[in-house]
C-alpha positions as CSV (number, residue, x, y, z in Angstrom):
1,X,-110.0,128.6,-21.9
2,X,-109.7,132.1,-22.8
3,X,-109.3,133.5,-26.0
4,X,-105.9,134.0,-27.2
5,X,-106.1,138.0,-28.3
6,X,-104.7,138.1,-31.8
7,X,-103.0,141.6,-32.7
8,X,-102.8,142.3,-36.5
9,X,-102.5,145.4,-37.8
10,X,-106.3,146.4,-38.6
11,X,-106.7,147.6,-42.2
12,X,-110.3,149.7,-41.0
13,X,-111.3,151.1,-44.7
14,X,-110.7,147.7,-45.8
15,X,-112.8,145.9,-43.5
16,X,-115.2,148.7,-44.1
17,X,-115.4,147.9,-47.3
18,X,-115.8,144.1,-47.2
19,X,-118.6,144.5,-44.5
20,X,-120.6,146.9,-47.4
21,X,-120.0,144.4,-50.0
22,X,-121.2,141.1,-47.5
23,X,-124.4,143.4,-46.8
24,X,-124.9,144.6,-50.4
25,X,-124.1,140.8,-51.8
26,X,-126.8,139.3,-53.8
27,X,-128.0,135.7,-53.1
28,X,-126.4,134.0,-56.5
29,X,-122.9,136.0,-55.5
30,X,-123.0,134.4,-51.7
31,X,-123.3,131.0,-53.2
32,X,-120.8,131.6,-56.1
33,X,-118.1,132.3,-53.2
34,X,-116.5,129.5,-51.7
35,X,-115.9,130.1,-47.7
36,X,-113.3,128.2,-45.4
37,X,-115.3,127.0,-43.1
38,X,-111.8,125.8,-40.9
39,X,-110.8,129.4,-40.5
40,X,-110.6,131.2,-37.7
41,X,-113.6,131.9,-35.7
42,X,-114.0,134.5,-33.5
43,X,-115.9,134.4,-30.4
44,X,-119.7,135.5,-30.7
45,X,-121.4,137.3,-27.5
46,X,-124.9,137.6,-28.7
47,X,-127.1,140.3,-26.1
48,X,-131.0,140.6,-26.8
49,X,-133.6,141.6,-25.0
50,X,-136.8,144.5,-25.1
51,X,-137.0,147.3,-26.1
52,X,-135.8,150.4,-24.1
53,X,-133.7,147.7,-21.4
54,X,-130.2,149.4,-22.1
55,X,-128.5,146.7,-24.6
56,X,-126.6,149.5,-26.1
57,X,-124.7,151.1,-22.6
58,X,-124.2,147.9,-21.6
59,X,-122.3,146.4,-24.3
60,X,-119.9,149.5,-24.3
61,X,-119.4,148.4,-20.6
62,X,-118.6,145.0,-21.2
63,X,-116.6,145.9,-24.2
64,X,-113.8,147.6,-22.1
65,X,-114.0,144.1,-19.6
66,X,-113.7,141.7,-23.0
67,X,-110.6,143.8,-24.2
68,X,-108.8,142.4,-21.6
69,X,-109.4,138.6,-22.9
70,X,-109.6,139.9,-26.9
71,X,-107.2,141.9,-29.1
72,X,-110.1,143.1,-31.0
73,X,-113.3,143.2,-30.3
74,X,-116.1,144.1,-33.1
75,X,-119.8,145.3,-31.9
76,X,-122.4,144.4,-34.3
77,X,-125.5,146.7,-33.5
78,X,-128.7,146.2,-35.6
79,X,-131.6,148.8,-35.6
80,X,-135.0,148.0,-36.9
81,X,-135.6,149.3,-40.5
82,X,-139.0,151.0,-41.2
83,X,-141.5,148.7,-42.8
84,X,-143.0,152.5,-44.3
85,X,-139.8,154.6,-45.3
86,X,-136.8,151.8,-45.4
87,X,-135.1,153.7,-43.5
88,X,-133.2,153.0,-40.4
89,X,-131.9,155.5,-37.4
90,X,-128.3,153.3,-36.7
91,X,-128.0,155.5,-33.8
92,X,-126.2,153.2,-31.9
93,X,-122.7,154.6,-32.1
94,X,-123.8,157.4,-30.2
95,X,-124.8,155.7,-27.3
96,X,-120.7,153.6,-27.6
97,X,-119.4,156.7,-28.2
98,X,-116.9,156.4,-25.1
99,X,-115.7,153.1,-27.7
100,X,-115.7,154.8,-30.9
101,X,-111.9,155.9,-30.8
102,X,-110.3,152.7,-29.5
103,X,-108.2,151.3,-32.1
104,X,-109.2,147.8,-31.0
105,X,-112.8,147.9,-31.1
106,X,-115.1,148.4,-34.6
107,X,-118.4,149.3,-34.3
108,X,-121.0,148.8,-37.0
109,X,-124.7,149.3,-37.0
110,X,-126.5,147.5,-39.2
111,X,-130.5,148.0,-40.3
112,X,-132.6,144.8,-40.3
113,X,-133.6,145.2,-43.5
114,X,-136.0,142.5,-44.7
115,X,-135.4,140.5,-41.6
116,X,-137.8,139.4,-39.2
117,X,-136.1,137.5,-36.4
118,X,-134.6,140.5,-34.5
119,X,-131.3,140.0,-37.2
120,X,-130.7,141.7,-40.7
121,X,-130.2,140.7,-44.0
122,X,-127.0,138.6,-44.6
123,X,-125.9,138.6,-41.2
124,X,-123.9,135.5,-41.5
125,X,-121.9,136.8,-43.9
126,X,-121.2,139.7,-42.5
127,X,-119.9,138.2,-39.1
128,X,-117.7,136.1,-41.3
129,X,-116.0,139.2,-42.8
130,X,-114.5,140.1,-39.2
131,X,-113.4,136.5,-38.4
132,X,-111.7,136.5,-42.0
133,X,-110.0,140.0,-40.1
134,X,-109.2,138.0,-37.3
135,X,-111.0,139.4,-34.9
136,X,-111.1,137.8,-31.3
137,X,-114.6,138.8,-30.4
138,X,-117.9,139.9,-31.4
139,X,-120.4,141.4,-29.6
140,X,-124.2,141.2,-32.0
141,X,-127.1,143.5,-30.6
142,X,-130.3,142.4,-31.7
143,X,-133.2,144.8,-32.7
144,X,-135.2,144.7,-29.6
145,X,-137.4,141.6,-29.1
146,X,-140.4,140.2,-27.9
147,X,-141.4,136.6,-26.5
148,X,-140.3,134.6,-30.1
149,X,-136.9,136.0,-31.6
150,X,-134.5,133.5,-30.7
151,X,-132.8,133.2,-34.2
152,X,-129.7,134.9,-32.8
153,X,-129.0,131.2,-31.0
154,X,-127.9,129.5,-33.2
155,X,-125.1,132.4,-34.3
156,X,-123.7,133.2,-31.2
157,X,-121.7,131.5,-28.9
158,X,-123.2,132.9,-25.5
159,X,-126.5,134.4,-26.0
160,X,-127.2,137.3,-23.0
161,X,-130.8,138.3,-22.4
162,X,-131.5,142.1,-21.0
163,X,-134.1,143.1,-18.9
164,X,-135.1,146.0,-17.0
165,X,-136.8,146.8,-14.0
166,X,-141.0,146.3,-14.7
167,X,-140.5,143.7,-16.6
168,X,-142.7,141.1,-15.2
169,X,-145.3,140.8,-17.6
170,X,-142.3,140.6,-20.5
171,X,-141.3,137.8,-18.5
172,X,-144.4,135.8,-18.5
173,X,-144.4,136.5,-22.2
174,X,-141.4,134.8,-22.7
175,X,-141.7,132.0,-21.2
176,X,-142.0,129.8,-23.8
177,X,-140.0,131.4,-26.6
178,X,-136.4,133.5,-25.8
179,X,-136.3,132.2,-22.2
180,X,-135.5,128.9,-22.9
181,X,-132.3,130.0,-25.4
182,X,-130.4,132.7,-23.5
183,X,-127.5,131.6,-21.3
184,X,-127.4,134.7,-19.0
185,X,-129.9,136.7,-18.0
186,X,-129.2,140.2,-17.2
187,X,-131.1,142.9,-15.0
188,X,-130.0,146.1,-15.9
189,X,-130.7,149.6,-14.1
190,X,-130.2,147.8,-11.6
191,X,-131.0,151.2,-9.4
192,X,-134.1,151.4,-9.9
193,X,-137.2,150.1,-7.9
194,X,-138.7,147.0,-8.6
195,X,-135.5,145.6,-9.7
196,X,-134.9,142.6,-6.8
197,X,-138.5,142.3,-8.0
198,X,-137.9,141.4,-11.4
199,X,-134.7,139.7,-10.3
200,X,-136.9,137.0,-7.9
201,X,-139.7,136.6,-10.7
202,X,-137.2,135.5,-13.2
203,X,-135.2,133.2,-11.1
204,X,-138.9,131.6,-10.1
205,X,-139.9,131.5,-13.5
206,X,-136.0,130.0,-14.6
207,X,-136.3,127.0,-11.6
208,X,-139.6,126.1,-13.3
209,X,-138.7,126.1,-16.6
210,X,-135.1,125.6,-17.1
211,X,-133.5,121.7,-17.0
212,X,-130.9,121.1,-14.8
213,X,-129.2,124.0,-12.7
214,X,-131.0,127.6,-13.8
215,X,-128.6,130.0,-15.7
216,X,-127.2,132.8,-13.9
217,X,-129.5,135.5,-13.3
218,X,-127.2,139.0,-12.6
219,X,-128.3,142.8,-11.6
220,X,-126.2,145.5,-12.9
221,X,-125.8,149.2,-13.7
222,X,-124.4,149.3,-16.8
223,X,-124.2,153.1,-16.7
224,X,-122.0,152.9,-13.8
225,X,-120.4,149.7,-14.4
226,X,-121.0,147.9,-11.6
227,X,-121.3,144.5,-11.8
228,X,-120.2,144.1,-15.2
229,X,-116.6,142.4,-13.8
230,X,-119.1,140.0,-12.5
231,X,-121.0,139.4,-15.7
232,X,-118.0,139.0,-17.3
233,X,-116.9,136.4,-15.5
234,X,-120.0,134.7,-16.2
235,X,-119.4,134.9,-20.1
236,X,-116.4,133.6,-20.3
237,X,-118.0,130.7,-17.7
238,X,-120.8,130.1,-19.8
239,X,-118.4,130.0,-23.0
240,X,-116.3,127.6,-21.6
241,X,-119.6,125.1,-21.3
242,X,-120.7,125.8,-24.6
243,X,-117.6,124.4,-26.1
244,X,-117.3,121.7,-23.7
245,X,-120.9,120.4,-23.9
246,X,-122.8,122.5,-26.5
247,X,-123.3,121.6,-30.1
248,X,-120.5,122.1,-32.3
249,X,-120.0,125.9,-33.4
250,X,-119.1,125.6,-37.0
251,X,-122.3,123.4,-37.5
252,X,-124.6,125.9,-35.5
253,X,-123.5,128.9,-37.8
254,X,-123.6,126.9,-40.9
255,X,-127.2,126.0,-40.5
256,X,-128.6,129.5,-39.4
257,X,-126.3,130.4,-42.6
258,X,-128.3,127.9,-44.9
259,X,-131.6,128.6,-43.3
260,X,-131.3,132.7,-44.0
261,X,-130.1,132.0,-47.5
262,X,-133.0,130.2,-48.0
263,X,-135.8,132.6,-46.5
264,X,-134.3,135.2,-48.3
265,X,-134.9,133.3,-51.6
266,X,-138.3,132.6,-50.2
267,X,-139.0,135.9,-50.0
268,X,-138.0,136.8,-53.6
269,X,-139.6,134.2,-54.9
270,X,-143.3,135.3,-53.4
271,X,-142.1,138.8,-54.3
272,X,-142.1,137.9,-58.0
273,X,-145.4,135.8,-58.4
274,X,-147.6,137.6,-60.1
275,X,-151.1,138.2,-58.2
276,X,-153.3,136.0,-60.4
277,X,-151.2,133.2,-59.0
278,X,-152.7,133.9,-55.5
279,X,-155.8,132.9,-57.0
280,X,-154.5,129.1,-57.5
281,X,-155.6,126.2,-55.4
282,X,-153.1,126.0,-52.3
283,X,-151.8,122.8,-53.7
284,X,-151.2,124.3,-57.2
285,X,-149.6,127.4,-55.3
286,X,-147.1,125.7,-53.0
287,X,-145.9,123.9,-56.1
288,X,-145.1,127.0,-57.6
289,X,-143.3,128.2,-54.5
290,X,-141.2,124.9,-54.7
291,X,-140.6,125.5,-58.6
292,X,-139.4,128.7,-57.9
293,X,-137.4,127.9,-54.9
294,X,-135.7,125.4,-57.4
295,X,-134.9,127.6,-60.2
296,X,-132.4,129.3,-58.0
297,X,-131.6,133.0,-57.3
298,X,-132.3,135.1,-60.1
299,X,-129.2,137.3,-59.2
């Protein structure tokens, strides 16, 4: 079933403003405010992937193919923030530029923060703000990831993995980790040597690994556009079965909800112990982890 594009009348400095406050929110405010978990949900794309494989040009691609489905479409772009500085480039509006001015699509970048998993910092809650805007669709770029950052599966709907031509030792990599979560798997520059290369070592490594009948394995040019119509097609395929046979959405985002809220408080709790306390036995230490973990957020 496709999704039924909604077209309200899009207050932008509004949701602007709602997406600051959901990344700014502290941990006790989050659990102080209740959320409708019946509401409307908008459709999540979720595209991940290496490094320097052209996630960026080709979500602005399949952007334009989605707005035919979805009355809005938001693109969530996350950049890596520096472990040194804290800083973070959020230069991916330049590279959607050709987006930027459409009325139905809202672009935000996003820096990861304190997160480790290829996400950011309250990441749940910011993907709520834009269903409570009624959005139709959202489109999430991770940071770009290695072998192990799968966390964006359990937010996301359909869950696309990017790759690029010379990839064949990323794919050997990953073939226990992100391999086994994405539902389509995309070769992009699709122009370039070596890319029917890549394209046959994947599908190899996918009829060995993958249960049943391998996901679909696709070569494009996102700069060009060709082949996204096809990809397209394959999203709203591979939507269709997650809803049919996958676990339930609302439950999927309510865990990975729970289980950031909870590293998050992890982290501030081993952020305030003093040092001495690494000095404990382990057993005595953990204990004080739990304790801590129990007391609540301190704000």
């Amino acid at each position: 079933m496709n999704v039924a594009p909604r077209s309200p009348i899009l207050d932008r400095r509004a949701l602007g403003r709602a997406l600051s406050r959901a990344a700014d929110a502290a941990l006790a405010d989050i659990l102080a405010t209740p959320r409708d978990e019946s509401r409307h949900l908008a459709r999540r794309i979720g595209v991940t992937g290496p490094p320097g494989a052209g996630k960026s040009t080709l979500i602005a691609a399949l952007a334009r193919h989605r707005l035919a489905r979805a009355g809005q479409v938001a693109i969530v772009a996350i950049d890596p923030t520096s472990p040194k500085t804290g800083g973070s480039i959020l230069g991916d509006r330049i590279r959607m530029d050709g987006l930027v001015d459409d009325p139905r699509v809202f672009i935000r970048s996003l820096a990861s923060r304190s997160a480790t998993d290829g996400l950011a910092d309250n990441l749940p809650e910011i993907l709520g703000v834009f269903d409570d805007f009624g959005f139709d669709e959202i489109i999430l770029e991770t940071v770009g990831v290695g072998q192990a950052e799968f966390a964006v599966r359990d937010l996301v709907d359909v869950e696309l993995l990017v790759l690029s031509p010379g990839a064949g030792d990323q794919i050997q990599a990953m073939k226990a980790g992100i391999l086994e979560t994405a539902d389509i798997f995309v070769i992009n520059k699709a122009d370039q040597p070596d890319a029917a290369k890549v394209e046959a070592e994947l599908k190899a490594t996918l009829a060995l690994t993958a249960p049943g009948e391998p996901p679909p394995v696709l070569r494009v040019r996102a700069d060009a556009g060709e082949n996204i119509a096809a990809l397209d097609a394959a999203i709203e395929h591979a939507a269709e079965h997650q809803a049919a046979h996958g676990p339930d959405a609302r439950r999927r985002r309510v865990r990975q909800r729970v289980r950031g809220l909870v590293w998050r408080q992890l982290t501030a709790v081993l952020a305030r112990l003093p040092q001495e306390a690494l000095d404990q036995p382990l057993p005595a230490l953990y204990a004080a982890v739990l304790a801590g973990l129990a007391a609540g957020p301190a704000g």
